[in-house]
Structures are given as structure tokens and as C-alpha cells.
N, C-alpha and C positions, 0 to 999 in steps of 0.2 A: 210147751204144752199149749194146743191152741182150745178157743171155745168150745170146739166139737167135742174133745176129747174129756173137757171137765163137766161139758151137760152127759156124757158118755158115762164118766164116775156115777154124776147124777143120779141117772138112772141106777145103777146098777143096785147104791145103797137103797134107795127107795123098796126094788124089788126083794130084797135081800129085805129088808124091815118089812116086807109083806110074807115073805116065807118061810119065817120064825114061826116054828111050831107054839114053845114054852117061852118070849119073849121075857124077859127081865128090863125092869125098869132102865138099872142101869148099863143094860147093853143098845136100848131104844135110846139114852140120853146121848151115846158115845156115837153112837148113828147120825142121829139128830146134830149134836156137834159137827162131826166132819160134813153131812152136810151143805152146813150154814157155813163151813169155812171153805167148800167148791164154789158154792156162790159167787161169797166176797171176793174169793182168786177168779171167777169167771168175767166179775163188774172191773178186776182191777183190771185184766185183760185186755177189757174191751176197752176200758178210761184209757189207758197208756198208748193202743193202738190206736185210737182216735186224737191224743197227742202226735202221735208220729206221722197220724198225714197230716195234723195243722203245722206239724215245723216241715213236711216236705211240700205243703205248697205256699210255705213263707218262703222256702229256698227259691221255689220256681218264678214267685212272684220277686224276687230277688233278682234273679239270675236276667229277666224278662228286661226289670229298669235297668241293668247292668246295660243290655244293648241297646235299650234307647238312647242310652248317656253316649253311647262308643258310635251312635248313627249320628247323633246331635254333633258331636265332636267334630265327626268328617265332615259334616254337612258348615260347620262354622269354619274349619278350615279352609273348604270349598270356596266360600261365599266372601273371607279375607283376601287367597287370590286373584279373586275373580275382582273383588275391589281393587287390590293393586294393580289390576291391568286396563281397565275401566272405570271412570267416573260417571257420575249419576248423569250427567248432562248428555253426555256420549252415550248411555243409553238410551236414555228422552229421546237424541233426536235418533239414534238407529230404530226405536220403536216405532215413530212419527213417518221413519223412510216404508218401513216396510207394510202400516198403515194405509201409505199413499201407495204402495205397489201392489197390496191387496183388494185395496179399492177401485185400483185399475184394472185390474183381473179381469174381477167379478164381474165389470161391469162392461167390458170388451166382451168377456163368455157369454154374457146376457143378451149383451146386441148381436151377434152371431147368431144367439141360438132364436131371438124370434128371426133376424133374416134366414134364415133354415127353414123356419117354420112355415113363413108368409109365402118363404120359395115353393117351398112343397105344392101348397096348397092351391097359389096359381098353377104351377107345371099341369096340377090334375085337371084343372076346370080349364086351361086352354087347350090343352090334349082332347078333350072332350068338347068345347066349340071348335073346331079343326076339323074332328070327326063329322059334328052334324057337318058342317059346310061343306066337306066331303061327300056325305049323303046324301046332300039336296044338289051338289052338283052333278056327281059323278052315280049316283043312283045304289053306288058300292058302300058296306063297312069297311072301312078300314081299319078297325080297333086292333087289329096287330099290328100294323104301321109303325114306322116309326115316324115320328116329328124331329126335324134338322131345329125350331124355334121354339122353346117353351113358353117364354114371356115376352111380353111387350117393351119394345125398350122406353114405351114413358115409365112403366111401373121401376125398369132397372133402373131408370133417373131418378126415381123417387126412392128407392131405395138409398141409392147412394147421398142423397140429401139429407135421409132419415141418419144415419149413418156420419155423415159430418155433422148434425147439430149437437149427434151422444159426444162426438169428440170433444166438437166444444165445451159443451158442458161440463166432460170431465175436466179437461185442463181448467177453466174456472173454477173448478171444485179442488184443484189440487192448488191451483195458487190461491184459494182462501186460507187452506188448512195449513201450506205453508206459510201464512202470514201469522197464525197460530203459534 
């Protein structure tokens, strides 16, 4: 029997104690009794059902550590083989190698990408003194043209100087850290 059904009795006496014509004391007491004893079955109800979900989310809270235990477990047997195949030094330095190989990277991708950038930038502004020179000689635009020389070859010298000293620097930087 659920709650609905014993506020449902509830009712029912209630209206019934309201539609007694010639009421008698002791048919109001027996009323009144059953009642007060839909009540207490309504309150024990509800007490016992509110037991049943605290031991169903002790289970789930149960159930929950059960697999953090069984995740720890693998993760420790993981972590045994993984010791038995490598020591802590031979990580140190594979960490250290691939440190210096990402520091090498980044910093190759870096000089690249301003020599890209500087390139660009010259191509447009010599493309564009080309043109004037073209205009004050030849009287013509040229801006469809095309240009066989973008830049200057001191600038490409100087790029390429720019360019050997990041080297340098790198490998300096990689024989500190391997002195590390």
C-alpha cells in the first residue's frame, strides 16, 4: 500500500465522520482510532522508504569505491611494469632528450616563421619600388607584371646571417642544458 492510497483511506473516513446523520460517540472514537492508525502506517511508509534509498545510495556509494579500487589496482600494476622496464634515470634523461628536441622545434618553427614574415613584407615593397621605377621610366603601370627578383640579395645575406646566429644559439643552449 503506498502513501496515496492510505491519505486516500484518509479521506474517505473523514468524509464518512462528516456524513453521519445520528453520530454516536462510540462510532466517532472507532473512526477517530483507525484514523490516527492510517497516519502512523502513512509516517512508517514514508520512514522505511526513505531507509531504502539511504541503503540504495550506500550501495551506489559502495559500488562507485569498488572501481576506483579496481582503476588504482591497474593503474599500480601499470606503473610496476613500467618500473620494471625502465629506471628513473633513463627517464630523466629521455625527458631531458626530448626537452632539447622540443626546444629545437619551436625555435627552428620560430625562425622560419619570422623569415616568412620579413620575406613577405619585402616581396611587397620591392614589387612596388619596381613598379614606380617602371613608371618614371617607361611612363607604363605595370602592376600586373610580374617581377623575375623579389629582394635584394644583401637583405637575402642578411637573412641568412640572422639565421646562423639562432643556430648558434641554439646549439649553445643545447650544450648548457646538456651539461645539466
Amino acid at each position: 500500500m503506498t502513501t496515496l492510497d492510505i491519505k486516500r483511506e484518509e479521506d474517505k473516513v473523514r468524509n464518512e465522520m462528516k456524513r453521519m446523520k445520528n453520530p454516536t460517540r462510540f462510532a466517532l472514537v472507532t473512526l477517530a482510532k483507525s484514523l490516527i492508525k492510517a497516519r502512523h502506517a502513512r509516517e512508517k511508509v514514508l520512514e522505511h522508504a526513505a531507509r531504502v534509498n539511504s541503503v540504495v545510495l550506500q550501495l551506489e556509494h559502495a559500488a562507485a569505491q569498488m572501481r576506483v579500487i579496481d582503476q588504482i589496482q591497474t593503474s599500480t600494476t601499470l606503473l610496476k611494469g613500467l618500473r620494471a622496464l625502465m629506471t628513473v634515470p633513463q627517464v630523466q634523461a629521455i625527458c631531458r632528450e626530448m626537452g632539447v628536441e622540443m626546444h629545437r622545434a619551436g625555435m627552428i618553427e620560430e625562425a622560419l616563421g619570422d623569415a616568412m614574415d620579413v620575406t613577405e613584407e619585402e616581396e611587397v615593397e620591392a614589387e612596388i619600388e619596381v613598379n614606380k621605377v617602371l613608371d618614371e621610366i617607361l611612363g607604363e603601370s605595370l602592376s600586373g607584371g610580374v617581377v623575375t627578383r623579389t629582394t635584394a640579395p644583401a637583405v637575402e645575406q642578411e637573412q641568412k646571417t640572422d639565421v646562423k646566429d639562432e643556430e648558434k644559439d641554439a646549439d649553445e643552449l643545447i650544450a648548457k642544458l646538456s651539461g645539466i
